[in-house]
C-alpha positions, -999 to 999 in steps of 0.1 A, spaced: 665 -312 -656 682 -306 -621 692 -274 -605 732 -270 -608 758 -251 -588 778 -226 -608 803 -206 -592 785 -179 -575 756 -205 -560 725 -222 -574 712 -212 -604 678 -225 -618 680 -243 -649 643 -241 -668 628 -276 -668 610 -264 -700 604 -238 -728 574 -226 -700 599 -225 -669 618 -202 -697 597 -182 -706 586 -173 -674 612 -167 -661 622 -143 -687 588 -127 -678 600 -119 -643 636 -107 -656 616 -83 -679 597 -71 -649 623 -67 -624 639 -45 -651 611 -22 -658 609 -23 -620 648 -11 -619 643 18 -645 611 34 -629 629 35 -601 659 46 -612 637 71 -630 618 82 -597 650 88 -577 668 106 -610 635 135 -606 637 134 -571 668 144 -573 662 171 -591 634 182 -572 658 186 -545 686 203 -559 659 229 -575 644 231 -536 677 239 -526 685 265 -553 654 282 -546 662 282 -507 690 291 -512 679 321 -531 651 331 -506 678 333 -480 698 358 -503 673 379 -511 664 385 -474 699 393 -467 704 415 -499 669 436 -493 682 441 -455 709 459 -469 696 480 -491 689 507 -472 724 509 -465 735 514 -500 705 537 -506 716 560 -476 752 558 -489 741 568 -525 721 595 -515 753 609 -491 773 611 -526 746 632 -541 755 658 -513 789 682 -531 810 680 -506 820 715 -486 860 714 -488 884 695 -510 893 674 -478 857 662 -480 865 653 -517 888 629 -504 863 611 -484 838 613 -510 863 593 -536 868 567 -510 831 561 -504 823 559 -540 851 532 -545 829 516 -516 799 520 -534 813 505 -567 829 474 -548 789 470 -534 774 472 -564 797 448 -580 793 427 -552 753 427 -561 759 420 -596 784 389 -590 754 377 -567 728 380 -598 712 411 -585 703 437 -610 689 477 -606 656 479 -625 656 509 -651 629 531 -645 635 565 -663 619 570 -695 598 534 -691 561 531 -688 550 527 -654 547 491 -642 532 482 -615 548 449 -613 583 469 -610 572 505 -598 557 522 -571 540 556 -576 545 578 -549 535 609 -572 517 617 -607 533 654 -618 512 669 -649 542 670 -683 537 681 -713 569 673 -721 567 633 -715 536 606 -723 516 594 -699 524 572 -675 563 579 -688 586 575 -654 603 608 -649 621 605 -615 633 577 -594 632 583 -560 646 552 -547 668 526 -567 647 491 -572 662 457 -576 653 422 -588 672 389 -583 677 368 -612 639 366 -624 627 377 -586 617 412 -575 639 421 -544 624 455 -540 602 478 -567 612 515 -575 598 544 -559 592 565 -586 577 600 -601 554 596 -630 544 616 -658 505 627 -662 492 644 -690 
């Protein structure tokens, strides 16, 4: 048999049940061909968009632990009773700030790590002191000194903490 034209352009016509069958040989491979690759460029996409993510989330966490300090200085300045009832005043307006903050934290997946009453981890807590109690367990937390925070799954900063000795 001949090659014809259709439509489109030449188009091989199998001479025999061989020419066929080979030829539905290299069909079959050009379409295993087509998935693997559609396969490698479906995980590499992926891979990307979970560099990115993570990126993305290293960036924010640098940005968030820089200002911590901030919000620790302004919690500790609301522990402080203020002198007058003027001073109440500004002490209601900086606690509204301080709520908007936090809030701000949370939308941004950032959580405070509870510390009082838990065992001591080191994984989320830093000792600064061991106080003999007889009135907690061992190892109990009994004071946070400073505020600790994780990101999603990610430790942004651990506690400062006070913990119990027997």
């Amino acid at each position: 048999m001949d090659n014809t034209d259709d439509i489109n352009g030449a188009t091989e016509v199998p001479e025999s049940p061989a020419d066929a069958a080979e030829l539905q040989k290299e069909r079959d491979e050009y379409y295993d061909r087509l998935l693997r690759k559609t396969a490698e460029f479906d995980n590499y996409r992926k891979r990307v968009e979970r560099e990115r993510h993570d990126l993305a989330d290293v960036v924010a966490a640098d940005v968030i632990r820089d200002m911590l300090p901030a919000l620790d200085d302004l919690e500790r300045a609301l522990q402080v009773p203020p002198p007058t009832e003027e001073a109440e005043a500004y002490r209601k307006g900086f606690e509204i700030i301080r709520k908007q903050w936090l809030e701000l934290l949370r939308k941004r997946g950032v959580t405070p790590i509870e510390t009082l009453g838990q065992d001591f981890d080191p994984r989320y807590h830093e000792a600064i002191a061991h106080e003999a109690s007889d009135a907690h367990r061992d190892g109990e937390v009994i004071g946070e000194i400073r505020r600790g925070y994780m990101l999603r799954d990610r430790l942004l900063r651990p506690s400062m903490v006070r913990v119990a000795k027997a």
